[in-house]
N, C-alpha and C positions, 0 to 999 in steps of 0.2 A: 652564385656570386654573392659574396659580403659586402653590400656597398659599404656599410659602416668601417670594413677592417681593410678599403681600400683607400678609402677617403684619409684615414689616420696614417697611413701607408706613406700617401703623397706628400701630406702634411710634414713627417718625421724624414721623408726624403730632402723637401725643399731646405727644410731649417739643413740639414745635416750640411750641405752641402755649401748653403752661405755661412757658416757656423767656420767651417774648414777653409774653401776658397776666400772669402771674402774679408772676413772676420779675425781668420788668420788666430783661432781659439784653439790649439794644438788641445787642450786639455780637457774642453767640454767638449770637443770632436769626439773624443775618445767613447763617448758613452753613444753615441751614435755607429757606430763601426765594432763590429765583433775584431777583438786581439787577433782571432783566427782567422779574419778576412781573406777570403779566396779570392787574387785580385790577376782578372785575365786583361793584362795590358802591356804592349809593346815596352811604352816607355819608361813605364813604373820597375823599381826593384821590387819583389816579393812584398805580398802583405798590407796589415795597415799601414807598419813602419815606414815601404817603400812610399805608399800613398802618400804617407805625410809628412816625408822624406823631399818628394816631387813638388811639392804644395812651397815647403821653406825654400828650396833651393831656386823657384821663383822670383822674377822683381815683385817686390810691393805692391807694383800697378795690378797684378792680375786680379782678375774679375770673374766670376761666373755668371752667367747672364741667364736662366731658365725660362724655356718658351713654353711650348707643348709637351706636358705632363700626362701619361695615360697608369694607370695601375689596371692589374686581374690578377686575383689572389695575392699571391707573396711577391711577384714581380712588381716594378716598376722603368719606368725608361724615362726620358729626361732629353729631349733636344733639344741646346741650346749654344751659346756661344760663350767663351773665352778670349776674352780682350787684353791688353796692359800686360803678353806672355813674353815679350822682349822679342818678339820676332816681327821682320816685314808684316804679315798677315795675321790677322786674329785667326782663331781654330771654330769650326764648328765641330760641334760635339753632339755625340751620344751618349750616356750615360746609363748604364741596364745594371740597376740593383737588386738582386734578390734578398728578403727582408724573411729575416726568423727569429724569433724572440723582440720585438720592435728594436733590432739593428740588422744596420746591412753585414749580414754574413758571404755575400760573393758578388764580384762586381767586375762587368766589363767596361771598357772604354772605348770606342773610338774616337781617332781626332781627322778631319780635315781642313784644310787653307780655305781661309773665306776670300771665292774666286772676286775679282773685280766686275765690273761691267764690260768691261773690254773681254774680259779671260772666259765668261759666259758661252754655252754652248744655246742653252735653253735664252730665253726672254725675260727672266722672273730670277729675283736673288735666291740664294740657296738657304738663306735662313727664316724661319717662322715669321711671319707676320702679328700684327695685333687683330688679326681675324681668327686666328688659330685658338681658336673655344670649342672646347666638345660641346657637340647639342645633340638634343635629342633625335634620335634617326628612324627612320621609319622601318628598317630592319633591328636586327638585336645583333650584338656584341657578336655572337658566335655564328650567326648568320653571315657577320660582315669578315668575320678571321677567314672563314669557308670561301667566301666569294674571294677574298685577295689571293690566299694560300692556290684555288682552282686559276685565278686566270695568272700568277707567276708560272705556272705548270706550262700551261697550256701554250704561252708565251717564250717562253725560256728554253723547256726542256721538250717541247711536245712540237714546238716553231710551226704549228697551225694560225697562220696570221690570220684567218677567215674566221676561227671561233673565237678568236683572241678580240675580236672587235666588238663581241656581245658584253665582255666586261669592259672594255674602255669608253670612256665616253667621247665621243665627239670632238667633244669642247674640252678632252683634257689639258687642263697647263700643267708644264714641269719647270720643275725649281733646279732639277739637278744641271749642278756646272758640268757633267759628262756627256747629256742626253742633248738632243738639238728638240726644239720646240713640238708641242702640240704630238697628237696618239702617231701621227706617220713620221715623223721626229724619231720615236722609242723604237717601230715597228722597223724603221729601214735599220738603224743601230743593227737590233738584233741579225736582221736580215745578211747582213755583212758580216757577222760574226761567225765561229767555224761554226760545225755540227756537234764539236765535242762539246758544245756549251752547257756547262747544268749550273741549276739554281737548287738547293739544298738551305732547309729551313730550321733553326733553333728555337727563335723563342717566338712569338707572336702574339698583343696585348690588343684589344680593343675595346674603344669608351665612349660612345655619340656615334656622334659619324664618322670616327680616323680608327684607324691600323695602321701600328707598328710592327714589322716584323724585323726581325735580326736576322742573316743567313750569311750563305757562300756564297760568288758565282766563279766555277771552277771551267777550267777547258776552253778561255775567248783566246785565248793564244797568246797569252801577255806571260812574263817572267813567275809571276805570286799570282794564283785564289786573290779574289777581290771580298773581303769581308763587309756587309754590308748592313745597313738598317734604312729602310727605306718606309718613309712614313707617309701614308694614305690619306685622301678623302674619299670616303664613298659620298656618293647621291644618284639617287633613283636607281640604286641598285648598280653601278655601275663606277669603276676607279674614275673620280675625277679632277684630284688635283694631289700629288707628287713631289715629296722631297726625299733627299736620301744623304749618306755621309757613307762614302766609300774608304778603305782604307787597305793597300796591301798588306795577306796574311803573312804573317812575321813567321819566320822559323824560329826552331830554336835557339837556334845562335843568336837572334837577333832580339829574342825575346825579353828584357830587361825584366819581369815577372816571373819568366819559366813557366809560366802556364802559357796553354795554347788559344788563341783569339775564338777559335768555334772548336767546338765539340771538347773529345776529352784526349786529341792525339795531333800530334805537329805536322805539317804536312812532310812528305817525303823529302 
């Protein structure tokens, strides 16, 4: 791990990104963002262009709002909110940049509707708090990717709800507007869901005590693949507190980038 070439990472992400959304700097964007921008987003046309294409065609009001920032190596991820988009509800977002040459060379987006208090499944808003600071953990970075990466598995794909309970904690809270409250909250969810359910994993960052991971969950019996980034606290070894930003996997047709939201092929 480069702390130093991740630290610079996060740094050259945050500007980039108030520089384009906020700043509304089409021209010093530009040194932030490779020309050749590989950009996997529903909404976006192709590219930087489209990127900042999406950016103009904007009201004035919009805002990027950056909560919890995690880097490992070239990656970076970014969840946070979009305000002033000219719609009922602001977006929560993800934002997962891959960084080569100190610019983003590929980039995913997800967006979801920042749910209401009413529209809530869970007890807890769906967006980052001002608590949300990597701190120092008492496991390490790739001990804590292992631990989330095993109990998704175990949970998801493997629906052993009895070992699934040795990574959840107790007292976990969830932020997600899909999930109904607390670990028996998540576990009947799943519980209800078919057998064809799988969770498939792309990218996975961790920095203190959180895990980000990006993935699929393919097979609950809904119309689209639910594309997902679902971002962790670990403590004392064990998942305990939950956000995430779901978004149906776009096909091609529906693609506005033509690239595909995971992996490197569209769904069927």
């Amino acid at each position: 791990m480069n702390v130093a070439n991740e630290t610079t990472n996060k740094a050259l992400v945050l500007v980039a990104l108030d520089t384009l959304f906020n700043k509304r700097d089409y021209w010093a964007a530009e040194q932030y963002w490779w020309s050749g921008l590989i950009l996997h987003c529903a909404h976006s046309a192709p590219g930087r262009h489209g990127l900042f294409d999406f950016v103009k065609t904007a009201p004035a009001t919009l805002r990027y709002e950056p909560g919890l920032i995690v880097a490992n190596e070239d990656y970076v991820i970014v969840h946070g909110r979009m305000t002033g988009n000219g719609r009922p509800m602001n977006w929560i977002i993800a934002t997962i940049l891959r960084i080569e040459g100190a610019r983003v060379a590929e980039q995913w987006q997800l967006f979801e509707e920042e749910a209401s208090q009413m529209e809530f499944k869970s007890e807890h808003p769906i967006l980052y708090s001002s608590h949300m600071e990597t701190h120092v953990a008492a496991t390490s970075p790739e001990q804590n990717k292992a631990l989330v990466l095993q109990a998704l598995d175990v949970l998801f794909n493997k629906r052993d709800y009895v070992a699934a309970e040795r990574f959840w904690s107790q007292t976990y809270i969830q932020h997600s507007t899909h999930v109904p409250p607390g670990r028996d909250g998540l576990f009947d969810l799943v519980h209800g869901l078919p057998d064809t359910l799988r969770y498939e994993n792309h990218v996975i960052l961790a920095e203190g005590d959180y895990v980000v991971a990006h993935g699929r969950y393919s097979g609950h019996g809904g119309p689209a693949s639910w594309i997902a980034v679902n971002v962790v606290r670990v403590e004392d070894g064990k998942l305990a507190e939950h956000w995430d930003i779901i978004q149906d996997e776009a096909t091609q047709a529906e693609s506005l980038s033509g690239l595909p939201m995971f992996g490197d092929r569209f769904p069927a």
